[in-house]
Gaussian input, Z-matrix of N, CA and C with variables (Angstrom, degrees):
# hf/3-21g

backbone

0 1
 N
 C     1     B1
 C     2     B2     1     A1
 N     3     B3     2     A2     1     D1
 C     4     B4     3     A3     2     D2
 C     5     B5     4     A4     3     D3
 N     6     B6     5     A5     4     D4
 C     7     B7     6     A6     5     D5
 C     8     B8     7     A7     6     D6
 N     9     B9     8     A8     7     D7
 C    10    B10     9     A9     8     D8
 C    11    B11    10    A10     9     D9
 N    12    B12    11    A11    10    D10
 C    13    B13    12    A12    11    D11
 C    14    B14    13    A13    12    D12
 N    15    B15    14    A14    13    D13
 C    16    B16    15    A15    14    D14
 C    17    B17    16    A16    15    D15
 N    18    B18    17    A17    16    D16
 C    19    B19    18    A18    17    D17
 C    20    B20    19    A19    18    D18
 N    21    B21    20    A20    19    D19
 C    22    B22    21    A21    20    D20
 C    23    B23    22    A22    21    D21
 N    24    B24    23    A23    22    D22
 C    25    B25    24    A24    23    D23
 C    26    B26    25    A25    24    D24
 N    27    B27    26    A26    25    D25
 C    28    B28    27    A27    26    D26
 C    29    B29    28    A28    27    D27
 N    30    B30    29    A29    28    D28
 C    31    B31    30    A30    29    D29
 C    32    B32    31    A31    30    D30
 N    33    B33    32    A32    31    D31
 C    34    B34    33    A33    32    D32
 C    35    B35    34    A34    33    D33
 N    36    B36    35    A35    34    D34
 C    37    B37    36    A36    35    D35
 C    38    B38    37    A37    36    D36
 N    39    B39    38    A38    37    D37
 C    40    B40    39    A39    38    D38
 C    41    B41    40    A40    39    D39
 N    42    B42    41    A41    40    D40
 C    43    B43    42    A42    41    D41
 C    44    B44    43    A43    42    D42
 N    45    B45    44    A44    43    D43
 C    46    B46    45    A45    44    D44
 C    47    B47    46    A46    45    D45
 N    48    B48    47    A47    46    D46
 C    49    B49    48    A48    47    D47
 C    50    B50    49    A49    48    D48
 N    51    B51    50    A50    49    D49
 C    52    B52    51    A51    50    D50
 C    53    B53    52    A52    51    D51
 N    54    B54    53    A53    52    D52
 C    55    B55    54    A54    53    D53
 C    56    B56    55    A55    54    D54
 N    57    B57    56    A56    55    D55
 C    58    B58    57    A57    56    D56
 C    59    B59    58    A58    57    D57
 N    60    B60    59    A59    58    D58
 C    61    B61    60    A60    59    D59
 C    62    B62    61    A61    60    D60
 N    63    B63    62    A62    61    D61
 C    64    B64    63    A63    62    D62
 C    65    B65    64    A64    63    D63
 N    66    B66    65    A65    64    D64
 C    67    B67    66    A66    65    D65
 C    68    B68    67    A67    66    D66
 N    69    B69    68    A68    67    D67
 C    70    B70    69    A69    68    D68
 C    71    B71    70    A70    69    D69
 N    72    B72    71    A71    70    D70
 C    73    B73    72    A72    71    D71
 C    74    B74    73    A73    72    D72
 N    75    B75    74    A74    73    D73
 C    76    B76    75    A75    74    D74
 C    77    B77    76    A76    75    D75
 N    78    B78    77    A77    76    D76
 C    79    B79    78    A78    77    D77
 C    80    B80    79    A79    78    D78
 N    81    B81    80    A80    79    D79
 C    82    B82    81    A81    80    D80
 C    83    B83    82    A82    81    D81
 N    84    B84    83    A83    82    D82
 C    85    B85    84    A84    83    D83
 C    86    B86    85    A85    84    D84
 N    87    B87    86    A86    85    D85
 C    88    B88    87    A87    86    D86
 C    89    B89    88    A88    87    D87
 N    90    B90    89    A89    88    D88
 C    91    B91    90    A90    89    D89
 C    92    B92    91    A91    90    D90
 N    93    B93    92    A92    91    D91
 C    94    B94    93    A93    92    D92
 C    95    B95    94    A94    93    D93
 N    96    B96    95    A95    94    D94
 C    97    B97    96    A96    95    D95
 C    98    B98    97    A97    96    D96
 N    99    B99    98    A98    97    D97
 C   100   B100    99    A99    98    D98
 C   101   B101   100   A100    99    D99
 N   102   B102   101   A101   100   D100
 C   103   B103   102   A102   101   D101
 C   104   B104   103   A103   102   D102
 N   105   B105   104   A104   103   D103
 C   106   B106   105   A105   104   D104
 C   107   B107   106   A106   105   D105
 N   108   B108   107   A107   106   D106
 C   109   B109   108   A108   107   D107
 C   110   B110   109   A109   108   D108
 N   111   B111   110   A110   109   D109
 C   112   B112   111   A111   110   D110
 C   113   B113   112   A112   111   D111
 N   114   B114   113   A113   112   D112
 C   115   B115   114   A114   113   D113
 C   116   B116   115   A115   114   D114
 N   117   B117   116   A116   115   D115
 C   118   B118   117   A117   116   D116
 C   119   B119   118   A118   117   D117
 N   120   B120   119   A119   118   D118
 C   121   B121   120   A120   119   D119
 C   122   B122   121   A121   120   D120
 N   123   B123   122   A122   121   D121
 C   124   B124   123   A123   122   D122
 C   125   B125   124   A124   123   D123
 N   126   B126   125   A125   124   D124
 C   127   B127   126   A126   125   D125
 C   128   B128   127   A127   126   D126
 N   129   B129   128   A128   127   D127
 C   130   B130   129   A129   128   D128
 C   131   B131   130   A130   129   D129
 N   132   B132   131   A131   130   D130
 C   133   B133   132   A132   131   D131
 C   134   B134   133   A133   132   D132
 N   135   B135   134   A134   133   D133
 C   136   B136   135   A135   134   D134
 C   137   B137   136   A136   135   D135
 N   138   B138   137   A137   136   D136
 C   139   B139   138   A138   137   D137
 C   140   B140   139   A139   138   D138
 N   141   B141   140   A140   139   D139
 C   142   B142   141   A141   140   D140
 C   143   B143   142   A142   141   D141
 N   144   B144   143   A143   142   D142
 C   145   B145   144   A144   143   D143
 C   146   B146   145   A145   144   D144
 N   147   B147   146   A146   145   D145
 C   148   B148   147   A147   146   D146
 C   149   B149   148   A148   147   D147
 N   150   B150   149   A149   148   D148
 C   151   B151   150   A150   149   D149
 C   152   B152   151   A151   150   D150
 N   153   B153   152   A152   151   D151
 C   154   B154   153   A153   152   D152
 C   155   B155   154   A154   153   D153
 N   156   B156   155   A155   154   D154
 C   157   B157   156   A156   155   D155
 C   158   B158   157   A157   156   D156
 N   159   B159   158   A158   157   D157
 C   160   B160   159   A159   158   D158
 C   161   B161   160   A160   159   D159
 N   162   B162   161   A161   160   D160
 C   163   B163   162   A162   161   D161
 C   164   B164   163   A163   162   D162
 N   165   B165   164   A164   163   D163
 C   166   B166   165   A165   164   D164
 C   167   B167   166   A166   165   D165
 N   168   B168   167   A167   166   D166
 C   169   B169   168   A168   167   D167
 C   170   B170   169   A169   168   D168
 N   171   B171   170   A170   169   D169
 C   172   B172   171   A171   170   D170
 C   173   B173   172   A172   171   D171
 N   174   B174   173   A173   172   D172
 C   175   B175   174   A174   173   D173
 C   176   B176   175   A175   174   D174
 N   177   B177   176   A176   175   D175
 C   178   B178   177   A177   176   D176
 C   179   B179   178   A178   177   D177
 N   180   B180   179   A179   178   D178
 C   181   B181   180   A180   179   D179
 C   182   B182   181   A181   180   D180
 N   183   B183   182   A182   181   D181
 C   184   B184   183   A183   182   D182
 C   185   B185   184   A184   183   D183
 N   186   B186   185   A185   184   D184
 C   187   B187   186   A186   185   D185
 C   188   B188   187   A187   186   D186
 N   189   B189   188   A188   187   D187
 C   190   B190   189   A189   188   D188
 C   191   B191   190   A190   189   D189
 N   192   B192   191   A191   190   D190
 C   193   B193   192   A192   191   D191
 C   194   B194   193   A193   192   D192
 N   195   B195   194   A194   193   D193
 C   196   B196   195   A195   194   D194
 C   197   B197   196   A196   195   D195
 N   198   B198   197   A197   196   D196
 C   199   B199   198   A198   197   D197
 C   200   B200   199   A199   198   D198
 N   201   B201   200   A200   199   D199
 C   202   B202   201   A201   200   D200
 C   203   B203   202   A202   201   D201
 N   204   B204   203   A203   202   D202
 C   205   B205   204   A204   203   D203
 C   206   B206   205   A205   204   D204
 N   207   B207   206   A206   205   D205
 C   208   B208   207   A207   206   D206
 C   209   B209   208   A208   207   D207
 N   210   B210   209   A209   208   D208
 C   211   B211   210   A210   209   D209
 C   212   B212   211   A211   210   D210
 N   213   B213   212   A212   211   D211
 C   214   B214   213   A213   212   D212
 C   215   B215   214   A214   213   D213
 N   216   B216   215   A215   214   D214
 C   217   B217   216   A216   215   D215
 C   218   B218   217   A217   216   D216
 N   219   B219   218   A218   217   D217
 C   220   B220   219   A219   218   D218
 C   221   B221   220   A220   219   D219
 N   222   B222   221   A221   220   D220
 C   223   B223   222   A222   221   D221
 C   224   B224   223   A223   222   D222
 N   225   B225   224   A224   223   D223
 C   226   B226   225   A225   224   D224
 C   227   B227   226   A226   225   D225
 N   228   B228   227   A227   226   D226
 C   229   B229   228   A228   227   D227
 C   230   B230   229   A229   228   D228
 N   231   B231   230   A230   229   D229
 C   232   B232   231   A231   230   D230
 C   233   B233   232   A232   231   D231
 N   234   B234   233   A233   232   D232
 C   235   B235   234   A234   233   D233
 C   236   B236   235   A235   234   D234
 N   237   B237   236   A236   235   D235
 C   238   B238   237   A237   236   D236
 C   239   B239   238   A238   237   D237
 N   240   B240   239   A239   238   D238
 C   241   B241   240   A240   239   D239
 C   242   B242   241   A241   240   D240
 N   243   B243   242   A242   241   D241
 C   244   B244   243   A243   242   D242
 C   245   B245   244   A244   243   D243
 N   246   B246   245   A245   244   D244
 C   247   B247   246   A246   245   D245
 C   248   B248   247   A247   246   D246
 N   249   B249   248   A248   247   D247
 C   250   B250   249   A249   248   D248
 C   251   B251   250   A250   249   D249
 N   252   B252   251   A251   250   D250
 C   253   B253   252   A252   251   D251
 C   254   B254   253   A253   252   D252
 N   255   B255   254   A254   253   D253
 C   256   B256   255   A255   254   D254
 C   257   B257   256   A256   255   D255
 N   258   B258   257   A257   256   D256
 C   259   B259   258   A258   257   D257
 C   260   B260   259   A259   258   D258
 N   261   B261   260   A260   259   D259
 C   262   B262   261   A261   260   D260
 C   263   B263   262   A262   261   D261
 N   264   B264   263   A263   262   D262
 C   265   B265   264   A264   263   D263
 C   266   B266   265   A265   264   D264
 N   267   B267   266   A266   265   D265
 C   268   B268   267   A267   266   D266
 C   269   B269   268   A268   267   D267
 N   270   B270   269   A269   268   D268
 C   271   B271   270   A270   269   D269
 C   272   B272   271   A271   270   D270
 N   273   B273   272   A272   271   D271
 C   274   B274   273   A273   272   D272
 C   275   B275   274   A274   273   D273
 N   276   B276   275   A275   274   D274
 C   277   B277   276   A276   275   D275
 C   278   B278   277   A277   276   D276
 N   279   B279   278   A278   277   D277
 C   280   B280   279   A279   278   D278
 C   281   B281   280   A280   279   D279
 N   282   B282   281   A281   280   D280
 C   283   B283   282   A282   281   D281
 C   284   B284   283   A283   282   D282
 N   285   B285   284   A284   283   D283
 C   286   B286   285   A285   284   D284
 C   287   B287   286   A286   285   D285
 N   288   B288   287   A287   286   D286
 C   289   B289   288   A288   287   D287
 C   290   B290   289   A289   288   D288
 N   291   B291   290   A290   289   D289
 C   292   B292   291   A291   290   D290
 C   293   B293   292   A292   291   D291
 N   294   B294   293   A293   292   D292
 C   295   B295   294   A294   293   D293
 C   296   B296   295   A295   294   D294
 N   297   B297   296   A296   295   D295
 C   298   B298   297   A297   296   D296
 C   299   B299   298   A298   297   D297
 N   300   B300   299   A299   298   D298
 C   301   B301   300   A300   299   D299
 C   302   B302   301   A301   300   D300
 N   303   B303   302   A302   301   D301
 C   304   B304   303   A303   302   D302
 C   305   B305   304   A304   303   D303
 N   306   B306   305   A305   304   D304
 C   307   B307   306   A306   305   D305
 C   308   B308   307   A307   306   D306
 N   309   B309   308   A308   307   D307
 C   310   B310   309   A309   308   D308
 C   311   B311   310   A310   309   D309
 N   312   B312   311   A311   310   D310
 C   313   B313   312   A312   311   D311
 C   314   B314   313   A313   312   D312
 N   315   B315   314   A314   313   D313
 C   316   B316   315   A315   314   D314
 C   317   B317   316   A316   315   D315
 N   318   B318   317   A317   316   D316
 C   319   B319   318   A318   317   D317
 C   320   B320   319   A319   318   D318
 N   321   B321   320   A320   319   D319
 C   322   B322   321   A321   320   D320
 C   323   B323   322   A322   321   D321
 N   324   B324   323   A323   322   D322
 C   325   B325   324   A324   323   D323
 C   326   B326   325   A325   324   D324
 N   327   B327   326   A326   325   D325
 C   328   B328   327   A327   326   D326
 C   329   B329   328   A328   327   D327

   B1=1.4548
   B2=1.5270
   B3=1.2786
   B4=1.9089
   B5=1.5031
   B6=1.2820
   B7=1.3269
   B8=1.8159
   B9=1.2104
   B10=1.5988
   B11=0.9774
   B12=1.2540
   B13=1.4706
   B14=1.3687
   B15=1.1484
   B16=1.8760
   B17=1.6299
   B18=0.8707
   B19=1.5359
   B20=1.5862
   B21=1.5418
   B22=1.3266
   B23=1.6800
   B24=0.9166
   B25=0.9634
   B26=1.7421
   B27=1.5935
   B28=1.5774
   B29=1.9319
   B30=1.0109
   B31=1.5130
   B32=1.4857
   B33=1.3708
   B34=1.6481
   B35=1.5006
   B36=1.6391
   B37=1.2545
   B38=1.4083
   B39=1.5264
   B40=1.6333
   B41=1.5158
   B42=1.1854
   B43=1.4950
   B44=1.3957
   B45=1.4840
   B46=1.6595
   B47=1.7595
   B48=1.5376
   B49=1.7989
   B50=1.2664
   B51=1.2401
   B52=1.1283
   B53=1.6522
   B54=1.4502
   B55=1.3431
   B56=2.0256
   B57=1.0136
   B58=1.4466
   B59=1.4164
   B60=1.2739
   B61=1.6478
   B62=1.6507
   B63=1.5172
   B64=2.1230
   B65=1.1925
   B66=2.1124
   B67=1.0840
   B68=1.4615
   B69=1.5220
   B70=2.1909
   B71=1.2743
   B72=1.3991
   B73=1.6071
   B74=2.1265
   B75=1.6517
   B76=1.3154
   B77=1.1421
   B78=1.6478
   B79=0.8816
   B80=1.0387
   B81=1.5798
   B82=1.3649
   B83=2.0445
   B84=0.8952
   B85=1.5134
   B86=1.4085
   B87=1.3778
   B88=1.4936
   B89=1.3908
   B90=1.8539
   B91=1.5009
   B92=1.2795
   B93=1.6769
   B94=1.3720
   B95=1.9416
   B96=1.2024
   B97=1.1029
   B98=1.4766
   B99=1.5518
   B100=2.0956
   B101=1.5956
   B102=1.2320
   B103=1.3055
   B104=1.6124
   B105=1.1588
   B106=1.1291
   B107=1.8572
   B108=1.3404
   B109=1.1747
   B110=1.8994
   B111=1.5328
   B112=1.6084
   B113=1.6154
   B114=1.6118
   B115=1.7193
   B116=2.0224
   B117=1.4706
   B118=1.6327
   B119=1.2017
   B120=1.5750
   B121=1.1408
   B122=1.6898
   B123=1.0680
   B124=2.1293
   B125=1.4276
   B126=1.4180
   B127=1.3240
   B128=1.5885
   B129=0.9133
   B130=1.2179
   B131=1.8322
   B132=1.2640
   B133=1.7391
   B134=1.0903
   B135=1.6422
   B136=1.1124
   B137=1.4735
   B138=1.9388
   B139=1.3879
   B140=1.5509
   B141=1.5611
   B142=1.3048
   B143=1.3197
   B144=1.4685
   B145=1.7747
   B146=1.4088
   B147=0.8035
   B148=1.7402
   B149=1.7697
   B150=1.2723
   B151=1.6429
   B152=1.7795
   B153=1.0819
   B154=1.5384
   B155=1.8057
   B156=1.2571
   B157=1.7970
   B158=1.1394
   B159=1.6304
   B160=1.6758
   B161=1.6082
   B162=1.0205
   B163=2.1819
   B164=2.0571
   B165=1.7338
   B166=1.2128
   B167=1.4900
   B168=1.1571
   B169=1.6931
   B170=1.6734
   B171=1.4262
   B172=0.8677
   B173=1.7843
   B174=1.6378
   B175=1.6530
   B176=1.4562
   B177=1.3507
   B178=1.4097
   B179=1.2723
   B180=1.3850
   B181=1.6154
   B182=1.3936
   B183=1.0698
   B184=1.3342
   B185=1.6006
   B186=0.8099
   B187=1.5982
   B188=2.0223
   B189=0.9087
   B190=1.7065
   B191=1.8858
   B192=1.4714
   B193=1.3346
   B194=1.5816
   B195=1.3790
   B196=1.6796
   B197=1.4248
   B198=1.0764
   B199=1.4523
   B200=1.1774
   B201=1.6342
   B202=1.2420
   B203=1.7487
   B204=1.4055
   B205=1.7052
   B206=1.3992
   B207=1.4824
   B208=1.8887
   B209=1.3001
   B210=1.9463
   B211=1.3415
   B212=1.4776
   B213=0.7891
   B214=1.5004
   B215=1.6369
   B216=1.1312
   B217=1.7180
   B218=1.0663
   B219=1.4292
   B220=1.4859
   B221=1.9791
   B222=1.6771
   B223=1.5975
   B224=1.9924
   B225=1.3998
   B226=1.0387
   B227=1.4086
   B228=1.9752
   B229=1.2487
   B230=1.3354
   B231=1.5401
   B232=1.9465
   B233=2.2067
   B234=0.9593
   B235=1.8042
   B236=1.3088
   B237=1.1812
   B238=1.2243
   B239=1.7906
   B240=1.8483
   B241=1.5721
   B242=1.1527
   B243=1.3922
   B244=1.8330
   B245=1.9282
   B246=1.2368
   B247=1.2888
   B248=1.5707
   B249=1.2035
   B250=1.4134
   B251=1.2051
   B252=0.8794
   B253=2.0464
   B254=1.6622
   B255=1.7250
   B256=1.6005
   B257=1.7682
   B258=1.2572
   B259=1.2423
   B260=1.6107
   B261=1.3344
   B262=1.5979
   B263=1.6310
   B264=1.5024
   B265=1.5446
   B266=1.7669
   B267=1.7901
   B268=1.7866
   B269=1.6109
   B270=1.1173
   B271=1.3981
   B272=1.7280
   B273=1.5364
   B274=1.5076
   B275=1.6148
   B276=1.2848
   B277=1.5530
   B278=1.3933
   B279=1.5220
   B280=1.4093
   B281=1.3570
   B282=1.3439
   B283=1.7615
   B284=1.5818
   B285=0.9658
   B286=1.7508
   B287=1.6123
   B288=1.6363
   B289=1.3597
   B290=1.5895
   B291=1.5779
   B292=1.4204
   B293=1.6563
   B294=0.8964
   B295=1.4435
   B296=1.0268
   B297=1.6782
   B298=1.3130
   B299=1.2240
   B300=1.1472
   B301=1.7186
   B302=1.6693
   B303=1.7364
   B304=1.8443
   B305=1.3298
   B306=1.4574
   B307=1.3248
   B308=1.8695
   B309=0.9440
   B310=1.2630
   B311=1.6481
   B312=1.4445
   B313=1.5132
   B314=1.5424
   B315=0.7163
   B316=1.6926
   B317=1.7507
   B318=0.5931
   B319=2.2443
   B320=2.2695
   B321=1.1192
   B322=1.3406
   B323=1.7430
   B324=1.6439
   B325=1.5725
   B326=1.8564
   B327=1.1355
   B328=1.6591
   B329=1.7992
   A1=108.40
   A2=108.54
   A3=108.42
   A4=102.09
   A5=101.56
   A6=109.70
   A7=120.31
   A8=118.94
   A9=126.53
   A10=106.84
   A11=116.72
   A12=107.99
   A13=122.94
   A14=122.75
   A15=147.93
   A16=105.56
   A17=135.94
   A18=119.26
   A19=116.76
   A20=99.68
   A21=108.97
   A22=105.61
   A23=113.72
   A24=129.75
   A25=133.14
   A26=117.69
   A27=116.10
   A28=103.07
   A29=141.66
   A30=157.92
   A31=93.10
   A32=99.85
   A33=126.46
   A34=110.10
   A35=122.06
   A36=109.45
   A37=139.75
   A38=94.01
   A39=100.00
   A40=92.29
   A41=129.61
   A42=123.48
   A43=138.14
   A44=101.85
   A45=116.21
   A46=118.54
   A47=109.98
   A48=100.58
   A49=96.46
   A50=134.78
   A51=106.13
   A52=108.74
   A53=113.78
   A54=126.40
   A55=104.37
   A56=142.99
   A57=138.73
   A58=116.02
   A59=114.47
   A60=116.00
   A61=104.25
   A62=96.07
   A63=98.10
   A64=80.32
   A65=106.24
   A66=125.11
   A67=122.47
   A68=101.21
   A69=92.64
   A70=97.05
   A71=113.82
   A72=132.33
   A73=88.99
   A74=90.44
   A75=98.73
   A76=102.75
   A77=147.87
   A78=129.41
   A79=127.01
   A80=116.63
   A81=117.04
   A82=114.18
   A83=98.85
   A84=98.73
   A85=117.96
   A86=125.20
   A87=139.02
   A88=130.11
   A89=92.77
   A90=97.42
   A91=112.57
   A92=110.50
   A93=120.27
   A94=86.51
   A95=140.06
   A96=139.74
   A97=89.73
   A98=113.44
   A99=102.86
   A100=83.26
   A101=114.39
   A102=122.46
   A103=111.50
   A104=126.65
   A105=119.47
   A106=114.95
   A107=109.20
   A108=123.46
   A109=98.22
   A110=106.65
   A111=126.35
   A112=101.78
   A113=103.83
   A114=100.20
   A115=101.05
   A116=96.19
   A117=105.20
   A118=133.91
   A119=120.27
   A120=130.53
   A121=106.01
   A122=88.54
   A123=109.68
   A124=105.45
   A125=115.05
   A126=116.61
   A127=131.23
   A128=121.22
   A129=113.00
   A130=111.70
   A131=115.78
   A132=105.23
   A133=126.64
   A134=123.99
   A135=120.03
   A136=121.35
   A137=103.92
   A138=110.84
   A139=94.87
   A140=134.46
   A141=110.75
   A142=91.08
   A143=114.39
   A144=111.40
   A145=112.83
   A146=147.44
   A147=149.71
   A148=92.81
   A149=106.63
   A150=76.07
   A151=118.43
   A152=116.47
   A153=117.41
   A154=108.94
   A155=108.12
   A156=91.74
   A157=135.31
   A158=91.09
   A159=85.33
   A160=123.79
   A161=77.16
   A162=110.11
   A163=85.50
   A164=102.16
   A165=110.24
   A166=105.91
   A167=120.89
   A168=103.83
   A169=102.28
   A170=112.33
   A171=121.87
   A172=119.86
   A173=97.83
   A174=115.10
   A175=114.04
   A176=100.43
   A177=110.70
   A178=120.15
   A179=122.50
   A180=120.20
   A181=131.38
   A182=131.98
   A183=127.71
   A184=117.70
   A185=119.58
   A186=130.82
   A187=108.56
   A188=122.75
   A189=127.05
   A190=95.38
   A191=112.93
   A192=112.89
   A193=105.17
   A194=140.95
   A195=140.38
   A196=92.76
   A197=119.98
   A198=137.13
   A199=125.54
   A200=112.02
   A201=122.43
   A202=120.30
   A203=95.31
   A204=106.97
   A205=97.24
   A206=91.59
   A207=124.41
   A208=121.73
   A209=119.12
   A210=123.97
   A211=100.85
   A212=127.37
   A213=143.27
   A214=122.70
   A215=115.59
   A216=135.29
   A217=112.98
   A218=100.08
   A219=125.27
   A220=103.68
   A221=98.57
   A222=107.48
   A223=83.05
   A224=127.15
   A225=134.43
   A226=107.46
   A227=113.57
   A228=100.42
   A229=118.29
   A230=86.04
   A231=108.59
   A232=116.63
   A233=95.40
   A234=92.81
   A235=78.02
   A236=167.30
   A237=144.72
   A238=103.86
   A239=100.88
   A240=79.67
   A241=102.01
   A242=123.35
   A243=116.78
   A244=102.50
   A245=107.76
   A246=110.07
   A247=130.02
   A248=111.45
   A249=104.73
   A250=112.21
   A251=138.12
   A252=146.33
   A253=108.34
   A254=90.26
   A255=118.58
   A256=91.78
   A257=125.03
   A258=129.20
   A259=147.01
   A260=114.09
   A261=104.02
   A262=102.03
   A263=110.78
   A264=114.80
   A265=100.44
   A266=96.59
   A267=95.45
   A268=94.71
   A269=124.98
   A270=124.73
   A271=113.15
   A272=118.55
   A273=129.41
   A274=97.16
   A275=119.85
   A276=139.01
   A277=108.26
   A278=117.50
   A279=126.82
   A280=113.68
   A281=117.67
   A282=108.46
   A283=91.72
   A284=119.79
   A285=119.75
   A286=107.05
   A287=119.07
   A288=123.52
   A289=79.24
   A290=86.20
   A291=106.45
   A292=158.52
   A293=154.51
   A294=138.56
   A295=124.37
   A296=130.04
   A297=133.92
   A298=104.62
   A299=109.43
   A300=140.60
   A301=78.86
   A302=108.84
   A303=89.54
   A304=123.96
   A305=99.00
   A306=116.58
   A307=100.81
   A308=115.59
   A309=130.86
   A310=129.89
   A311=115.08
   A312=106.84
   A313=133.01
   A314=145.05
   A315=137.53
   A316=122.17
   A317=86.72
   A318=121.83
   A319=82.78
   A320=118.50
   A321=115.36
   A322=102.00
   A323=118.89
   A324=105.30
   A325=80.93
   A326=154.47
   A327=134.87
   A328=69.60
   D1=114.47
   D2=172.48
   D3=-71.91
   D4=128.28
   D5=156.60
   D6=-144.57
   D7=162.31
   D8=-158.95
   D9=-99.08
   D10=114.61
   D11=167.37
   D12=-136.41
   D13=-162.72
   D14=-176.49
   D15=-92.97
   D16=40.23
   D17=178.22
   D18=-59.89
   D19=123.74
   D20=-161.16
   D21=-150.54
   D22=141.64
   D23=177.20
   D24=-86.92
   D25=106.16
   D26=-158.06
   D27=-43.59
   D28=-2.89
   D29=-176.81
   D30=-60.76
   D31=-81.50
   D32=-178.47
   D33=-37.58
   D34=-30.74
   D35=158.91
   D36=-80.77
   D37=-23.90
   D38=-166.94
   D39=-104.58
   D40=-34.66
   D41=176.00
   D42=-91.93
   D43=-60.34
   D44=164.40
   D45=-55.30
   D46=-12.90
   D47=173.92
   D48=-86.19
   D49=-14.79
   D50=-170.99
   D51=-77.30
   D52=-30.90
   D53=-151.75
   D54=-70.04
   D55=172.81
   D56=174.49
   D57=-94.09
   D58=-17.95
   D59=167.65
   D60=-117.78
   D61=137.69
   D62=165.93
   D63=-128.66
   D64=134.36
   D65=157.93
   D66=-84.45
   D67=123.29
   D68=-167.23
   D69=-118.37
   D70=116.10
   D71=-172.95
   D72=-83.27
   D73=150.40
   D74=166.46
   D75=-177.60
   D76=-173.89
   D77=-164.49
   D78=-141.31
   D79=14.23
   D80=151.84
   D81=90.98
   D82=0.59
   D83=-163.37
   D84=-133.93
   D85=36.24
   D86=-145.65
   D87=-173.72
   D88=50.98
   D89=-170.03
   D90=-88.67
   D91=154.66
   D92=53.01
   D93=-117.63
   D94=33.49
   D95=-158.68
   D96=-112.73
   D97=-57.29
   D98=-172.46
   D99=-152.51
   D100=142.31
   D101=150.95
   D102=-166.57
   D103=-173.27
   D104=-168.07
   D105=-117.88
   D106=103.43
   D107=-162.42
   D108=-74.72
   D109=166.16
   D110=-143.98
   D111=-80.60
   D112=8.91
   D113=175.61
   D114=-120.82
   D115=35.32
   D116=-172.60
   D117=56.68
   D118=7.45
   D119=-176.15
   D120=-91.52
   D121=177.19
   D122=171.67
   D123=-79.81
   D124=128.12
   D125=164.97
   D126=-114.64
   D127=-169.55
   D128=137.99
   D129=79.54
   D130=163.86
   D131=-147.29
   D132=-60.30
   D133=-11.88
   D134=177.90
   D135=-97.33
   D136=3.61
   D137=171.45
   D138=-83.16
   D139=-14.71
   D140=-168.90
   D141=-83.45
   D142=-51.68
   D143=-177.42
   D144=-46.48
   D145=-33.30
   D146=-172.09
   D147=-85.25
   D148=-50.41
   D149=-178.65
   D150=-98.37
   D151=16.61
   D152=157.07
   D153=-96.42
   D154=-15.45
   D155=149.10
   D156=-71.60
   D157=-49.05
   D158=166.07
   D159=-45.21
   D160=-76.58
   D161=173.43
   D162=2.99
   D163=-77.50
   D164=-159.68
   D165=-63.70
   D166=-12.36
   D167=-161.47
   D168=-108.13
   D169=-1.38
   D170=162.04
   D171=96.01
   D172=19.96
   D173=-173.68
   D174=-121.23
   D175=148.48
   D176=166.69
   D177=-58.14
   D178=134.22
   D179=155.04
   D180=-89.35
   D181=125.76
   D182=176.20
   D183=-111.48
   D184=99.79
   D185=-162.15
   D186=-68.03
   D187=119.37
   D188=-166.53
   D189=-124.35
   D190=101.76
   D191=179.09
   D192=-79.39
   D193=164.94
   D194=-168.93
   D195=-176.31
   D196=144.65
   D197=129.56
   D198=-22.79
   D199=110.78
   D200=173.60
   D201=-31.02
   D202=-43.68
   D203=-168.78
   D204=-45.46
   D205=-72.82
   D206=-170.74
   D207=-41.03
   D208=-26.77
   D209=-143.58
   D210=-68.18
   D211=-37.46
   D212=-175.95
   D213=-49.91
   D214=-73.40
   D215=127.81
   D216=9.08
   D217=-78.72
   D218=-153.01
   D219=-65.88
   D220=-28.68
   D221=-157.55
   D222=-78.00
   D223=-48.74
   D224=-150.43
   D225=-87.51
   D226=-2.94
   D227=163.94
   D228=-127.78
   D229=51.24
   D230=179.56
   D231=55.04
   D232=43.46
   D233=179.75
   D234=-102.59
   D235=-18.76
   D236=170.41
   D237=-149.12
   D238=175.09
   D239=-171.33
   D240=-115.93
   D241=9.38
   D242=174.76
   D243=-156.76
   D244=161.99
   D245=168.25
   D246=-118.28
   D247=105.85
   D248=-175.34
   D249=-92.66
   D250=74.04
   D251=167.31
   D252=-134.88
   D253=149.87
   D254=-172.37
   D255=-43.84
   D256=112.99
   D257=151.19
   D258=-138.13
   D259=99.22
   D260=-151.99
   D261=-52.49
   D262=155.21
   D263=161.96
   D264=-70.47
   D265=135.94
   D266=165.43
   D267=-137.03
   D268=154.47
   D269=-172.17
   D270=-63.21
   D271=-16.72
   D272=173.64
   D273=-61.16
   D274=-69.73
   D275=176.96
   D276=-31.94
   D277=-68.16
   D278=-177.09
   D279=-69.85
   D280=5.31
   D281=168.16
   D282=-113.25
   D283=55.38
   D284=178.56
   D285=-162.79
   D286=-61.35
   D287=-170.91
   D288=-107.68
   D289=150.39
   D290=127.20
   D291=-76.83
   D292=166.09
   D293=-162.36
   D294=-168.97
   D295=116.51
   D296=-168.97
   D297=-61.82
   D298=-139.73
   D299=-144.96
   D300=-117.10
   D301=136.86
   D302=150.98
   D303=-98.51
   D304=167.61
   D305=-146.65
   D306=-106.66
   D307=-10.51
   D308=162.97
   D309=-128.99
   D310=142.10
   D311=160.63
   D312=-30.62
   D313=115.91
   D314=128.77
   D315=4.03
   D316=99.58
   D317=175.21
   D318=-32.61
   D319=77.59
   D320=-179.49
   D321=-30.58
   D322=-46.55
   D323=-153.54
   D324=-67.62
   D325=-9.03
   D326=-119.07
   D327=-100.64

């Protein structure tokens, strides 16, 4: 079952809120959810969701685009401190990241 989520790391709660910037890796290539709109930036819905968390918690976002392959890696060797991109839970994933609640429905055809 695809489903969307927050992959995040328990760090990002107890450490990174405290800090004034959270770096949120994602990957840019997966619209209308994130991709990278024509002034090189991050777009797209999970850039609004990533920055209305911040918004509320009272932190900067700093947006870190990566390779789908890599994103994973990349989260577990601190280049950023959470991942917000379309990612189903698979039990490989969940013995590595952690992962909220999703934040969207399920892909009906998935």
């Amino acid at each position: 079952m695809n489903k969307f989520v927050l992959a995040a790391v328990l760090a990002v709660a107890a450490g990174a809120a405290s800090a004034e910037v959270v770096r949120m890796g994602t990957e840019g290539a997966y619209p209308p959810y994130n991709y990278i709109d024509d002034n090189g930036e991050v777009a797209g819905f999970e850039r609004e969701l990533g920055d209305e968390l911040c918004a509320r918690a009272e932190l900067e976002c700093e947006w870190v685009v990566n390779d789908w392959d890599s994103i994973i890696p990349n989260l577990v060797s601190g280049n950023y401190d959470t991942i917000i991109a379309g990612m189903s839970i698979t039990d490989e994933r969940d013995a590595v990241i952690d992962f909220t609640q999703p934040y969207t429905q399920p892909d009906p055809s998935a």
